[in-house]
C-alpha positions in Angstrom: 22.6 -14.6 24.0 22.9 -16.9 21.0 23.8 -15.2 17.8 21.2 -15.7 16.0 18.7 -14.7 18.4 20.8 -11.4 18.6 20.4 -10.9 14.7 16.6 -11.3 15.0 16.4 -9.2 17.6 18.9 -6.0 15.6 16.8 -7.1 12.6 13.4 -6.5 14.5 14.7 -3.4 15.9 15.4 -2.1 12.7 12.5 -2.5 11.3 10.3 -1.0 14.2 12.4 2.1 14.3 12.2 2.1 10.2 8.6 1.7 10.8 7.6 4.5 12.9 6.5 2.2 15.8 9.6 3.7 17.8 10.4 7.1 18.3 13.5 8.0 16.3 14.8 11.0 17.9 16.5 11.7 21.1 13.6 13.4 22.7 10.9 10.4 21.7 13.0 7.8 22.7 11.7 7.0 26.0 7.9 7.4 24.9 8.6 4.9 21.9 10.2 2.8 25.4 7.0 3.5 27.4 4.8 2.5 24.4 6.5 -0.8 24.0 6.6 -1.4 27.2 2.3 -0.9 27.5 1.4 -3.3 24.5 0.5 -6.7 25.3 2.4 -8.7 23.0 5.5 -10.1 23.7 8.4 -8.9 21.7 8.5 -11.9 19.4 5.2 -10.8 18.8 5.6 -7.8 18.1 9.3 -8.8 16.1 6.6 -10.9 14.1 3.8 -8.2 13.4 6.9 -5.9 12.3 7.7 -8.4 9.8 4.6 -9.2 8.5 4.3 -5.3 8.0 7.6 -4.7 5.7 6.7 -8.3 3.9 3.1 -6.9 3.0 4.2 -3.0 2.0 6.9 -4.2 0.4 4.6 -7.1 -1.9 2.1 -4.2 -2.5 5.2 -2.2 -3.4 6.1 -4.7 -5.9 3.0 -4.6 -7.5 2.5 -2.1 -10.8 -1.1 -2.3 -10.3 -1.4 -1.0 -6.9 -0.8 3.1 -6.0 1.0 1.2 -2.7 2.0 4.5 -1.4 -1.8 5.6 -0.7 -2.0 2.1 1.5 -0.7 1.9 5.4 -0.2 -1.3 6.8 -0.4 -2.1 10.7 -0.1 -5.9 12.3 -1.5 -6.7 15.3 -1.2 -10.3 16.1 -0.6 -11.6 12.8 -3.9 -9.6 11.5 -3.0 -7.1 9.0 -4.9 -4.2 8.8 -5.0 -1.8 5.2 -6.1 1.5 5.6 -6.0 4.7 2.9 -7.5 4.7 -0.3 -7.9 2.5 -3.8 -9.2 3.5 -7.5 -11.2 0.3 -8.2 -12.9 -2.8 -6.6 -10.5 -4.9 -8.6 -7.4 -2.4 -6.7 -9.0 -3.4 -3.4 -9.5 -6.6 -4.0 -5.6 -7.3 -5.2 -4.4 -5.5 -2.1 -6.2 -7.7 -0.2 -4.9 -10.7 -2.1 -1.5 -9.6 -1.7 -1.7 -9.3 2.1 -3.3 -12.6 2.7 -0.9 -14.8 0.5 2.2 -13.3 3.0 3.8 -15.8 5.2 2.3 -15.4 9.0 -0.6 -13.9 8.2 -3.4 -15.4 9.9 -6.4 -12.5 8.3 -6.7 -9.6 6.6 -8.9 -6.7 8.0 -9.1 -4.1 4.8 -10.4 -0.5 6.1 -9.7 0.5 2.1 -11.7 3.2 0.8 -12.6 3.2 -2.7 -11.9 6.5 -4.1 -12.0 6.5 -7.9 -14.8 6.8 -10.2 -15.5 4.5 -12.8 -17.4 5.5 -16.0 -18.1 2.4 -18.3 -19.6 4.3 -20.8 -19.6 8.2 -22.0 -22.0 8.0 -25.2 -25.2 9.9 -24.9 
């Protein structure tokens, strides 16, 4: 196996076990094996969708203006899917921007729920 293809794989593996896709203890270690081993993708594939994952939590992360913590991220083919909740339109609508503008991803599929309220103006 060439080095760098080694690398990328450890790296990839990393990240899925990091990302929950992969059982982490002893016990759920052969159902995170039987899980991987039922998806369709192939494993760059699913190296790729891993990546696109951390890039796009980790952007939204980034951001002061976005609660990141309230948003999951799943990739499924190079489509990145948000789910949780936002304050704002202009909340869901950065989210959305930030996801889109992150190498690989081909579309963004938001699933955002707008939670807050916003009062424009309290005089009676």
């Amino acid at each position: 196996m060439h080095q760098g293809t080694r690398s990328i794989l450890l790296v990839s593996l990393s990240l899925l076990l990091l990302s929950g896709c992969v059982a982490a203890v002893i016990g759920g270690a052969a159902m995170g094996g039987y899980q991987l081993g039922k998806d369709s993708r192939s494993m760059a594939q699913v190296a790729t969708d891993v990546k696109i994952t951390a890039s796009v939590k980790a952007a939204l992360i980034r951001n002061n203006t976005i609660r990141a913590w309230d948003i999951n991220v799943d990739t499924f083919e190079n489509l990145v899917i948000l789910h949780g909740h936002v304050e704002n339109q202009a909340e869901y609508k950065l989210a959305e921007e930030i996801a889109a503008a992150i190498k690989g991803v081909k579309s963004v599929d938001s699933r955002l729920k707008i939670v807050g309220v916003e009062i424009k103006d309290r005089s009676y």
